[in-house]
Kinemage of the C-alpha trace (Angstrom):
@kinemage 1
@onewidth
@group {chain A} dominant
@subgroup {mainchain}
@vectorlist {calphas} color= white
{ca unk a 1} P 26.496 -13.513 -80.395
{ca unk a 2} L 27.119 -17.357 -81.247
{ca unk a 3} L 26.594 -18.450 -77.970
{ca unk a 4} L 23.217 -16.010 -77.596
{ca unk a 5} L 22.002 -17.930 -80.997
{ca unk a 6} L 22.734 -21.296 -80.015
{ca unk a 7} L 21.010 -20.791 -75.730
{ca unk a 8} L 18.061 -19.488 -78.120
{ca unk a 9} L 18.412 -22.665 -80.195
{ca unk a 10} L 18.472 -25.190 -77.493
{ca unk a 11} L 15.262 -23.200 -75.297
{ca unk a 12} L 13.234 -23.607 -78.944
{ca unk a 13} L 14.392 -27.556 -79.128
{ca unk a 14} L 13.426 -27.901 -75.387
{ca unk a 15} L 10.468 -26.399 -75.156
{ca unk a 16} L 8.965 -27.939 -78.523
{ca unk a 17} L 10.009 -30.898 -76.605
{ca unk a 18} L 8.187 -30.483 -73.650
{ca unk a 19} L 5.045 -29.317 -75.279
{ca unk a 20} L 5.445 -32.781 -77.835
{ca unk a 21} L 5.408 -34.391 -74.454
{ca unk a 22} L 2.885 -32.220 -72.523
{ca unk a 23} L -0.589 -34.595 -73.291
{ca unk a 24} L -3.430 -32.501 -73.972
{ca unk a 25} L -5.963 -31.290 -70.776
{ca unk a 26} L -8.165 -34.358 -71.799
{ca unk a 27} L -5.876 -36.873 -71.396
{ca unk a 28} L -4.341 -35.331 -67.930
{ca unk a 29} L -7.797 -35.316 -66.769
{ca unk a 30} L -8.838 -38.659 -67.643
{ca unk a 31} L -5.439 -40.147 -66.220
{ca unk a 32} L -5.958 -37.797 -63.290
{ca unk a 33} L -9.999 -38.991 -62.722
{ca unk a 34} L -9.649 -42.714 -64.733
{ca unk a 35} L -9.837 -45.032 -62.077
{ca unk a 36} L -12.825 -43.025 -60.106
{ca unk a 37} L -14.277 -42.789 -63.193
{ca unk a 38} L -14.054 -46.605 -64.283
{ca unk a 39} L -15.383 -47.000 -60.753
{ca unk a 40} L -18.015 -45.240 -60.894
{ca unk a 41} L -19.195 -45.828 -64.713
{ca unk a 42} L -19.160 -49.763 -63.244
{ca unk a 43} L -21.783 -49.783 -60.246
{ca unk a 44} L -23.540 -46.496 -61.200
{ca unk a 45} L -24.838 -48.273 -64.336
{ca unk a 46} L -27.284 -51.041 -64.397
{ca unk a 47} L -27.354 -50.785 -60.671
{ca unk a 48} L -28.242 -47.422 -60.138
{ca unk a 49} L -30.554 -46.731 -62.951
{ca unk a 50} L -32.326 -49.975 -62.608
{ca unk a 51} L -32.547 -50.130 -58.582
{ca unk a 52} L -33.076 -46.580 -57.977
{ca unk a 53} L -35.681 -46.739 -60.500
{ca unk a 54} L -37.618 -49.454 -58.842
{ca unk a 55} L -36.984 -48.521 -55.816
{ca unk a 56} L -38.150 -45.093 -56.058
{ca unk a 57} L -41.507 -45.925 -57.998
{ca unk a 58} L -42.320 -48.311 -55.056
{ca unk a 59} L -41.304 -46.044 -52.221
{ca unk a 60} L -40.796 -42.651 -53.448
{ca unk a 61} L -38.031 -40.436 -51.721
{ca unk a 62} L -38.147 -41.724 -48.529
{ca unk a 63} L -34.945 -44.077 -49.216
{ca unk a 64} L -32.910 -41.187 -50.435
{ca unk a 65} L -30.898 -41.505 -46.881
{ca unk a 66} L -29.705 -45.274 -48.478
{ca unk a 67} L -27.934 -44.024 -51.671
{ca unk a 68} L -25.850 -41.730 -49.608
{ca unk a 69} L -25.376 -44.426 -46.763
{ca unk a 70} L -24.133 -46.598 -50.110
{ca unk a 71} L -21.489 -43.867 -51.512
{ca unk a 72} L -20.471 -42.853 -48.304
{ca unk a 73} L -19.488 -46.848 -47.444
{ca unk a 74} L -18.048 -47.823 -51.195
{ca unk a 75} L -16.034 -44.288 -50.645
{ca unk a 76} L -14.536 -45.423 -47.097
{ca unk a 77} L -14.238 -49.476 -48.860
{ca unk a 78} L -11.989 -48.383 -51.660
{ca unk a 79} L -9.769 -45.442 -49.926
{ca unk a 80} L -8.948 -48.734 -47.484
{ca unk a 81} L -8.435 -50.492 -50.459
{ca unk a 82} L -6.262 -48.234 -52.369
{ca unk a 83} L -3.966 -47.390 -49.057
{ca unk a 84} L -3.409 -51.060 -48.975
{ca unk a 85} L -2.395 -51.562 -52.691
{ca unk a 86} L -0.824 -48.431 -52.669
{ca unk a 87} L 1.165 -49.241 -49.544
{ca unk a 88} L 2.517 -53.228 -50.660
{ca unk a 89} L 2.440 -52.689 -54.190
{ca unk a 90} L 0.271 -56.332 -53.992
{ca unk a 91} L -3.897 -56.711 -54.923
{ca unk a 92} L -6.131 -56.908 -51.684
{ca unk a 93} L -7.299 -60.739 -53.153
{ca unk a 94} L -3.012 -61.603 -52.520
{ca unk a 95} L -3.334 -59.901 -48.934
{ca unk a 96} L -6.299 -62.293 -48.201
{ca unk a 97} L -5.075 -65.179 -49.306
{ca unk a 98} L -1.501 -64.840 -47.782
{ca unk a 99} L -2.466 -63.317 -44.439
{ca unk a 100} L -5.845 -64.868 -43.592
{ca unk a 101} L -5.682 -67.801 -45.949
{ca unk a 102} L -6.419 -69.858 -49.278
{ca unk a 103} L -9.189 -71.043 -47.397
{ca unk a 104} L -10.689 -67.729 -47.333
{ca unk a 105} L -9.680 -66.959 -51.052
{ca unk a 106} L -11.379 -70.406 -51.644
{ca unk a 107} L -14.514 -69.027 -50.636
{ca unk a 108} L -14.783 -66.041 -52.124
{ca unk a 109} L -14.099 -68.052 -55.545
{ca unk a 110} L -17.336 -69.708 -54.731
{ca unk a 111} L -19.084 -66.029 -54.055
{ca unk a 112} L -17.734 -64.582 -57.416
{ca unk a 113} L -19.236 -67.271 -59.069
{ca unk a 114} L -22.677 -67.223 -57.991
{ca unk a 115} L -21.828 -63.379 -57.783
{ca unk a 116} L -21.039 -63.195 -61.657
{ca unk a 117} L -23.949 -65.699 -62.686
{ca unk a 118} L -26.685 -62.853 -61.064
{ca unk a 119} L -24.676 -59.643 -61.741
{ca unk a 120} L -24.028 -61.230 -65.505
{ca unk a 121} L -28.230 -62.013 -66.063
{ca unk a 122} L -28.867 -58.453 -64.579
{ca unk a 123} L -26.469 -56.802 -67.434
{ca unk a 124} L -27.480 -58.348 -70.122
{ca unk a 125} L -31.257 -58.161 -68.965
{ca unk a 126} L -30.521 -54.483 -68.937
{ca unk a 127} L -28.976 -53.962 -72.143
{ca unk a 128} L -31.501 -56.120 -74.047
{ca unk a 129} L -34.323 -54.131 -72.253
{ca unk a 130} L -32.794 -50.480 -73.033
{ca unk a 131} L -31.923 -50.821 -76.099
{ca unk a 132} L -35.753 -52.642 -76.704
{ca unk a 133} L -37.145 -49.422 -75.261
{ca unk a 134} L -34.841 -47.374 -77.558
{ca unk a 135} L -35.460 -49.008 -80.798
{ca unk a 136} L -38.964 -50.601 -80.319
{ca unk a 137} L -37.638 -53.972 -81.889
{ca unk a 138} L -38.112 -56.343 -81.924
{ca unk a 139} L -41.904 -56.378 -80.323
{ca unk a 140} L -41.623 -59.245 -77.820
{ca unk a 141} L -39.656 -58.123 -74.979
{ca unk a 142} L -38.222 -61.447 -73.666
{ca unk a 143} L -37.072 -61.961 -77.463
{ca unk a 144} L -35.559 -58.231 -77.384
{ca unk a 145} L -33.841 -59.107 -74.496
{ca unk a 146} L -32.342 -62.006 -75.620
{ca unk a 147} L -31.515 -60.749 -79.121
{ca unk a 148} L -29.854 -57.312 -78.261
{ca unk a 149} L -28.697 -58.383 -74.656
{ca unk a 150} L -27.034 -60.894 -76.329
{ca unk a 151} L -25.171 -58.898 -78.841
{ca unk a 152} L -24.414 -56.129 -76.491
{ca unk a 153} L -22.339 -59.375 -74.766
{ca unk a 154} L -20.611 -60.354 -77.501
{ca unk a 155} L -19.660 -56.642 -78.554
{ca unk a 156} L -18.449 -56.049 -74.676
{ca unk a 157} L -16.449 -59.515 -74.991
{ca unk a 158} L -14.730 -58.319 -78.365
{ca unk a 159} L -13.844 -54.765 -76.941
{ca unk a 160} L -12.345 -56.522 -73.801
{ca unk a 161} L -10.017 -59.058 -75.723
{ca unk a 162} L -9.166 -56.984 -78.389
{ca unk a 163} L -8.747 -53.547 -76.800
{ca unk a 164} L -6.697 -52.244 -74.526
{ca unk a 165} L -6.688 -50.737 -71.191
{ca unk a 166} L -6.418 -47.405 -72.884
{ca unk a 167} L -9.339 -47.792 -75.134
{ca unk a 168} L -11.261 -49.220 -72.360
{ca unk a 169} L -11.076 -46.207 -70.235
{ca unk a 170} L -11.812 -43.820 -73.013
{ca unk a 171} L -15.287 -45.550 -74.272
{ca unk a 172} L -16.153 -45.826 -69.891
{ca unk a 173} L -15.510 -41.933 -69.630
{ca unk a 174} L -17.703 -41.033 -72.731
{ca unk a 175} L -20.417 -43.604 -71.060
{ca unk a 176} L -20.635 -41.790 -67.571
{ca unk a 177} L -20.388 -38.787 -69.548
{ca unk a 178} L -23.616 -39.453 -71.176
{ca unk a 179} L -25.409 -40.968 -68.447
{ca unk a 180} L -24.793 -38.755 -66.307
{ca unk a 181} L -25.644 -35.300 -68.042
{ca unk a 182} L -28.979 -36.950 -69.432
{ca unk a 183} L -30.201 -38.239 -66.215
{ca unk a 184} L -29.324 -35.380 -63.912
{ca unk a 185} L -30.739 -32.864 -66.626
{ca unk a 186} L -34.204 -34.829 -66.477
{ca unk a 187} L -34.305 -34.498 -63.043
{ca unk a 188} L -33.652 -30.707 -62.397
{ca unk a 189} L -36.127 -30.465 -65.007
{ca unk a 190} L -38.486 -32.867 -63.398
{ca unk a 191} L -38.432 -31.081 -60.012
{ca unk a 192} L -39.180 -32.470 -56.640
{ca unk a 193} L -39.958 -31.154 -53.093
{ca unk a 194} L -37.517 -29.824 -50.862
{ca unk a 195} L -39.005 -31.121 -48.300
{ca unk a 196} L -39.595 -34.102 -49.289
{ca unk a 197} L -36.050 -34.542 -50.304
{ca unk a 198} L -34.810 -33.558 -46.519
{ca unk a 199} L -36.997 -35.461 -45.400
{ca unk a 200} L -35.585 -38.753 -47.279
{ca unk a 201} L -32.224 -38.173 -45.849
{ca unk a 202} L -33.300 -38.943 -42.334
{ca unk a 203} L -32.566 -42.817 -41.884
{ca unk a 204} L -35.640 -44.567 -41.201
{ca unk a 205} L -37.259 -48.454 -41.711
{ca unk a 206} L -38.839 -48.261 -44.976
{ca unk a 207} L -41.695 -50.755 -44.107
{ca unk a 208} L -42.688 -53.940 -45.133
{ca unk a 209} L -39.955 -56.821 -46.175
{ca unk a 210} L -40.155 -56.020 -49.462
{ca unk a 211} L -39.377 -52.211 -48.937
{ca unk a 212} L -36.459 -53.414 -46.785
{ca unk a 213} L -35.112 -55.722 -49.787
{ca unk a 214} L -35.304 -52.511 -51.848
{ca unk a 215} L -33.567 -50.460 -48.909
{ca unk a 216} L -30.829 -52.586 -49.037
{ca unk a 217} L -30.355 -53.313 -53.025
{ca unk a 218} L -30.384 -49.427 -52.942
{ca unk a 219} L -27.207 -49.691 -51.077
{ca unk a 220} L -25.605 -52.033 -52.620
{ca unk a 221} L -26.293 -51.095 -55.965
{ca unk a 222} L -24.971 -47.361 -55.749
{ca unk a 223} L -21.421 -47.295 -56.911
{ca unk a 224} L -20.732 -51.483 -56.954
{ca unk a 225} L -20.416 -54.082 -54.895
{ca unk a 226} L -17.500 -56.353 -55.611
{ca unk a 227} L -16.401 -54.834 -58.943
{ca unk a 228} L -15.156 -51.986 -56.599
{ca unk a 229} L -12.510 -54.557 -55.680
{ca unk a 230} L -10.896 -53.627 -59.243
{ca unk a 231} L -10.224 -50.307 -58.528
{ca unk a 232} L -6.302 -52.045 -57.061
{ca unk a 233} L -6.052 -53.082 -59.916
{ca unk a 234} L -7.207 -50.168 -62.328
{ca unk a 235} L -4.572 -47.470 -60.347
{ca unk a 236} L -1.839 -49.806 -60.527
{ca unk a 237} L -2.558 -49.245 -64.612
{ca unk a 238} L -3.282 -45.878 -64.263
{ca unk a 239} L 0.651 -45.658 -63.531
{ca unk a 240} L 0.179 -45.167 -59.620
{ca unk a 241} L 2.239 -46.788 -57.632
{ca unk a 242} L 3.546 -46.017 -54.178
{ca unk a 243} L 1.910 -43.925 -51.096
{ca unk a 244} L 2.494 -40.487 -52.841
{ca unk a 245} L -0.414 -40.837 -54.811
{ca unk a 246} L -2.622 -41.526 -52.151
{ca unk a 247} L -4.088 -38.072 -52.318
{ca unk a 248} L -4.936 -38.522 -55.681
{ca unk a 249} L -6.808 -41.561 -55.102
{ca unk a 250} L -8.926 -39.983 -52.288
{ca unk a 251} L -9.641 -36.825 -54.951
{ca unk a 252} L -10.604 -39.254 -57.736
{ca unk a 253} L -12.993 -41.757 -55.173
{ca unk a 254} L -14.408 -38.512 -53.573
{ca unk a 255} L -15.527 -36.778 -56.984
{ca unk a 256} L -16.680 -40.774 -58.634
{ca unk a 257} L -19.064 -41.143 -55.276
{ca unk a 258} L -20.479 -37.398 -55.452
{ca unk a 259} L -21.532 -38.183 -58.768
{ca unk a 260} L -22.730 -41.618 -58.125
{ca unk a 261} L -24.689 -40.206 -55.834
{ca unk a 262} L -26.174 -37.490 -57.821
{ca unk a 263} L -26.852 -39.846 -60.360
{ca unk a 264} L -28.727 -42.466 -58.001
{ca unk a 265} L -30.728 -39.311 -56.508
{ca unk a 266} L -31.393 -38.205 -59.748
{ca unk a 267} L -32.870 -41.572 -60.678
{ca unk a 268} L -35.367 -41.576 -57.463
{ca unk a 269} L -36.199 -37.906 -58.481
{ca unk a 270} L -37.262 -39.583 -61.558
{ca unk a 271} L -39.029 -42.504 -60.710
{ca unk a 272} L -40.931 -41.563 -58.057
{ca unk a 273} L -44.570 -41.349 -57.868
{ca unk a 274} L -44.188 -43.593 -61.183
{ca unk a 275} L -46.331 -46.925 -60.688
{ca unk a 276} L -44.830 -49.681 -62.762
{ca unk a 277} L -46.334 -52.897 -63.378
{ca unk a 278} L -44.964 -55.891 -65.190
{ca unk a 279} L -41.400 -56.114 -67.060
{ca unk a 280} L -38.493 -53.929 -67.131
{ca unk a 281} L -39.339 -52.317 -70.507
{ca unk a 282} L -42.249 -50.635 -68.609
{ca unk a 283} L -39.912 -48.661 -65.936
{ca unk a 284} L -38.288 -46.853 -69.126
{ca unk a 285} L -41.318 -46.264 -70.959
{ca unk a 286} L -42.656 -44.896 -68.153
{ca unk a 287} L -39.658 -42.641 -67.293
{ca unk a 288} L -39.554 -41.616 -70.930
{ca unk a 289} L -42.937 -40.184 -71.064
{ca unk a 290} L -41.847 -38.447 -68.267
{ca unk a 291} L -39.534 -36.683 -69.610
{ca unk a 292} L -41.757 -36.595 -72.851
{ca unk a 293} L -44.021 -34.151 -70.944
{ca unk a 294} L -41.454 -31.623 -70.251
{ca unk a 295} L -38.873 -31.619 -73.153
{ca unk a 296} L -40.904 -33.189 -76.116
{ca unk a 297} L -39.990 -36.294 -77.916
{ca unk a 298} L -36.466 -35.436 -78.507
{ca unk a 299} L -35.940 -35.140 -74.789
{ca unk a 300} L -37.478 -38.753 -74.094
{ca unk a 301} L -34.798 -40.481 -77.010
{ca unk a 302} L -31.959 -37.973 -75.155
{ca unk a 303} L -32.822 -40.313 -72.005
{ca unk a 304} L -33.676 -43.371 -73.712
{ca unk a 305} L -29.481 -43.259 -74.858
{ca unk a 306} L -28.425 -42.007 -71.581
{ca unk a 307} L -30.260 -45.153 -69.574
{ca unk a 308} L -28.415 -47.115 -72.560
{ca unk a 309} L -25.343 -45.407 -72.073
{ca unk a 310} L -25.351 -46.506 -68.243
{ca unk a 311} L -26.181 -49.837 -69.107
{ca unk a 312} L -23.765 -50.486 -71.614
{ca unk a 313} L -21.146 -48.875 -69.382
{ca unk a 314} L -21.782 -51.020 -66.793
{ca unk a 315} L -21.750 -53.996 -68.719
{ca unk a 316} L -18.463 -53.365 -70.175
{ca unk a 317} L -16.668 -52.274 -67.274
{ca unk a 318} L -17.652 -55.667 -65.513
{ca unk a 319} L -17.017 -57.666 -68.148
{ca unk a 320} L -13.285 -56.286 -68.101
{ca unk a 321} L -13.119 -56.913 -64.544
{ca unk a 322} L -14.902 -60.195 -63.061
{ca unk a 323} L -12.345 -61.920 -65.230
{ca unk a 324} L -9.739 -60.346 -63.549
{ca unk a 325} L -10.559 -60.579 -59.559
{ca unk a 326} L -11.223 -63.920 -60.919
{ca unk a 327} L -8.023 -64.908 -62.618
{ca unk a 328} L -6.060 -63.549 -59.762
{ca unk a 329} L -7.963 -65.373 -56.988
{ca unk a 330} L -7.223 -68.658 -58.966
{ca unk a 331} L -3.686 -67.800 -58.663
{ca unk a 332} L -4.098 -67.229 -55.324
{ca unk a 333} L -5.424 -70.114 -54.515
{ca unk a 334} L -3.325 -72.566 -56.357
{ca unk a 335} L -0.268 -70.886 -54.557
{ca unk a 336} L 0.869 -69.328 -58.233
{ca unk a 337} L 2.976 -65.913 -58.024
{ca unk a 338} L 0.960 -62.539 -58.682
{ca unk a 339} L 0.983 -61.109 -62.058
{ca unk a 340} L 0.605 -57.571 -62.737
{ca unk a 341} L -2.648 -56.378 -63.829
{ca unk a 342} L -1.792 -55.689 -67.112
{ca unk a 343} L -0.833 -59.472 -67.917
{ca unk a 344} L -3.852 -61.216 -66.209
{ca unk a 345} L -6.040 -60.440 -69.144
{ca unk a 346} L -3.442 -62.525 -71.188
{ca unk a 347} L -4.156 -65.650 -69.045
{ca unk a 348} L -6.324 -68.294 -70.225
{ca unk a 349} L -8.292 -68.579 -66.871
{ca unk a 350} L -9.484 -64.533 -67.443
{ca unk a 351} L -10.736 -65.603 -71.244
{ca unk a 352} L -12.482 -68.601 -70.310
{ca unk a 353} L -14.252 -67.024 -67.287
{ca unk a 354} L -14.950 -64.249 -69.566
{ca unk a 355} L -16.322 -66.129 -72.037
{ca unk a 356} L -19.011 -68.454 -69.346
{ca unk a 357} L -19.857 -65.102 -67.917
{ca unk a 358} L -20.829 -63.626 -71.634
{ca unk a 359} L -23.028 -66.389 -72.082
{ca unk a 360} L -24.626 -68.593 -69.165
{ca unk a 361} L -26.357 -65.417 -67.196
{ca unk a 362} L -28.625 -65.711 -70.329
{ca unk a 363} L -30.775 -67.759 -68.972
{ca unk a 364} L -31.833 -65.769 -66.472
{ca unk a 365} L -33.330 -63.603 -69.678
{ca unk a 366} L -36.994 -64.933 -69.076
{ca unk a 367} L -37.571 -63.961 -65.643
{ca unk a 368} L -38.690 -60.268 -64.603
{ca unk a 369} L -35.796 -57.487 -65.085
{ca unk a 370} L -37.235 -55.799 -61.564
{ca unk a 371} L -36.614 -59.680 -60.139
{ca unk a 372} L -33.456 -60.167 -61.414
{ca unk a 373} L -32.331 -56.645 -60.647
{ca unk a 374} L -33.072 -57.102 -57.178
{ca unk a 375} L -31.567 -60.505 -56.740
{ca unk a 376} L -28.339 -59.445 -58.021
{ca unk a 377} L -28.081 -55.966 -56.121
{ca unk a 378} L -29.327 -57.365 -52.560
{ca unk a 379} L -26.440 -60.433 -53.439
{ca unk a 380} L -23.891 -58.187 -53.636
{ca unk a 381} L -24.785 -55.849 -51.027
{ca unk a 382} L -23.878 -58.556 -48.514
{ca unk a 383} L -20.328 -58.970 -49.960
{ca unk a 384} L -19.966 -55.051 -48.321
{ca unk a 385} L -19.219 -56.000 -44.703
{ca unk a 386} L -16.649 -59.271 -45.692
{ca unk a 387} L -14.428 -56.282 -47.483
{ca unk a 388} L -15.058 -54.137 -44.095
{ca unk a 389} L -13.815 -56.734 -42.241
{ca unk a 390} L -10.887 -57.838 -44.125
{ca unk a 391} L -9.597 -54.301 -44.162
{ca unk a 392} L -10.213 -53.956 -40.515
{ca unk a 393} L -7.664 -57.320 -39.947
{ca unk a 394} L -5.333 -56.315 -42.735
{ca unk a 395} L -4.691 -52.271 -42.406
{ca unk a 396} L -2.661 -52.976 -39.559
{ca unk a 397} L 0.629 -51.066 -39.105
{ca unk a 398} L 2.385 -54.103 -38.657
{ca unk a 399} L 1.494 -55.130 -41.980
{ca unk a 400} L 1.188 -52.176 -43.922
{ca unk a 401} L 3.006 -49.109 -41.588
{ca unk a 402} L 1.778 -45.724 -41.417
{ca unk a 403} L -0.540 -46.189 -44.545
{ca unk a 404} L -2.568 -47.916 -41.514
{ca unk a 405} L -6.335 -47.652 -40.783
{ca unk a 406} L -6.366 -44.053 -38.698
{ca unk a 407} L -9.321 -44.163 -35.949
{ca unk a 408} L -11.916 -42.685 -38.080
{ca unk a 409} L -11.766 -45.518 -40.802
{ca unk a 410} L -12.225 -48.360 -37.808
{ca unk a 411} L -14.844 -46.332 -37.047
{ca unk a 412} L -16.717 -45.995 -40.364
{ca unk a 413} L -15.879 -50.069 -41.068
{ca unk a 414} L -17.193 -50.873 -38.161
{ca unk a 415} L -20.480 -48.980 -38.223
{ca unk a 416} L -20.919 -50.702 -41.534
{ca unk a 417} L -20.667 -54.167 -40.057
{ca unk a 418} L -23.419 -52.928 -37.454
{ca unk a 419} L -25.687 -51.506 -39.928
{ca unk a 420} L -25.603 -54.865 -41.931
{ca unk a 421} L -25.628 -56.997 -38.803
{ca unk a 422} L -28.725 -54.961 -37.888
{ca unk a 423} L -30.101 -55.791 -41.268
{ca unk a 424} L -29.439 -59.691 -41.209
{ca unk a 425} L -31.093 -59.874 -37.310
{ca unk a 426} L -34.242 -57.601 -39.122
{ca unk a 427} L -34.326 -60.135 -42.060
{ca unk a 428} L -34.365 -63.080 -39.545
{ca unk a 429} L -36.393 -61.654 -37.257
């Protein structure tokens, strides 16, 4: 009878143990989904709502084909990516540099910057502009931009020094969240043709150059461009390490690019037949009286926070990671051992560069948001094939085993390097 009390004792102490230990479904799923979802809260913000929303007031549905080209590639980009961090335990930016070169590494430094200075103006263009269209103040927009662009900056900044990765991911997921149940909501409710929408998935020349530009932004801007470079980095803090959690990676990429995808459709849904003239305060206006017409005025605020939501999202998640593909290229490049992700944001290089790229894109704050916008998402769209290429040279299996590109990756990265090289010889031509 002792020993039946004391088995009973030791099950009660166990399994109070296991549940103290158990975390709650939440947390599972967000450390299950966290890095797709950091992903996808990063490019599907200002890029998707903004580009999308230009793009499909100027050309309708007929580009749909170009968001899902653009999932479809980051998708096939980052699974390369995370079989190559997964299988050395090392950032793709050390791969580069110790396999093709500091040369190389030197180069891309000179990218990131030019990359950050556009990508930077865009975000804080974006913020100042949604939250002007949300709050109607001040009344000048260039002022509005400046004023709450610039303290949506300083907010991101604060959160990224003094929080942790932790609290970062948890204020991301509640962003996509948002952003994503407003916008798709709007456009179910919005409606568009069926046959219209099959008929924007068949790839087709959109037109004139300026259609192309769009074309392309629309690619680059679904899902991220070089940002998507962080998701190495974002696993590896997520706890996974090692080629066992490989299928997890390709679950949590698959369901981030479906709904970066639904979002970006979602947004052409929107916007198109929309003509918009002028600044970027006039695309949400526009959209919000949309939405005005079929859920009231309570429905046009709901989108109003869920374009700011995506914004702010967006902004945040690339303020927490330029710094970092930045501080680790320096090292790179200077021959300095790796650190792990976790430490670079101690460094002083990541605060600095954190600090220029909170405050010099300003300037960019009196020029046209749809300008801007477009700049920025047709810049990085061209840093898409240099990351196809580099994983075609470094998934080798001499370098990284049987974590190796299989045939139907080669495949995919090199029909992206076609479709871009068809682009350039269309631009020049």
């Amino acid at each position: 009878m002792h020993e039946a009390i004391m088995r009973l004792g030791y099950l009660c102490v166990m399994t109070k143990s296991d549940t103290s230990n158990r975390r709650p479904i939440p947390g599972r799923l967000l450390q299950m989904l966290g890095p797709g979802l950091l992903v996808a809260a990063t490019g599907v913000g200002a890029g998707d709502l903004a580009t999308a929303g230009f793009a499909g007031s100027r050309l309708g549905l007929i580009v749909l084909w170009a968001i899902v080209l653009g999932a479809v590639m980051k998708f096939v980009l980052n699974e390369g990516l995370a079989r190559w961090q997964l299988a050395t335990d090392t950032t793709l930016i050390k791969g580069v540099s110790r396999h093709l070169g500091r040369w190389v590494m030197a180069l891309f430094l000179i990218y990131l910057l030019a990359f950050s200075f556009f990508v930077g103006g865009a975000l804080i263009s974006a913020t100042g502009v949604a939250t002007h269209s949300l709050l109607g103040w001040p009344g000048d927009p260039v002022q509005a931009k400046l004023v709450w662009g610039g303290l949506g900056s300083l907010l991101a900044t604060l959160l990224v020094l003094m929080g942790g990765f932790a609290l970062f991911e948890r204020v991301m997921a509640v962003g996509i969240a948002i952003m994503f149940i407003t916008v798709i909501i709007t456009a179910c409710l919005l409606g568009a043709d069926m046959s219209e929408l099959a008929n924007g998935l068949i790839p087709r020349r959109p037109g004139d150059a300026e259609a192309l530009d769009w074309t392309v932004s629309l690619v680059g801007g679904v899902g991220g461009t070089v940002t998507i470079l962080c998701y190495g980095y974002w696993i590896r803090q997520s706890g996974r390490v090692g080629m066992n959690n490989l299928r997890a990676c390709r679950i949590d990429l698959a369901i981030a690019y479906v709904a970066t995808a639904a979002f970006g459709i979602a947004m052409l849904v929107i916007a198109s037949g929309i003509e918009v003239e002028g600044r970027g305060t006039a695309l949400l206006v526009k959209l919000s009286q949309r939405l005005h017409e079929a859920l009231g005025p309570g429905g046009a605020t709901l989108f109003l926070i869920g374009a700011w939501a995506a914004i702010a999202s967006s902004l945040l998640g690339v303020w927490q990671s330029l710094p970092m593909l930045f501080a680790d290229a320096c090292r790179s490049v200077i021959g300095q051992p790796p650190l792990p992700p976790e430490e670079l944001p101690r460094t002083w290089t990541y605060r600095v560069f954190l600090i220029l790229l909170a405050t010099i894109p300003m300037v960019q704050a009196g020029y046209g948001f749809a300008s801007v916008q477009r700049a920025y998402a047709m810049f990085g769209a061209f840093f898409l094939p240099l990351l196809a290429l580099a994983l075609l040279i470094l998934n080798r299996r001499r370098l990284i085993g049987t974590a190796a590109n299989r045939p139907w990756a080669d495949i995919a990265l090199l029909l992206l390097l076609v479709f871009f090289a068809g682009i350039a010889i269309d631009k020049i031509t």
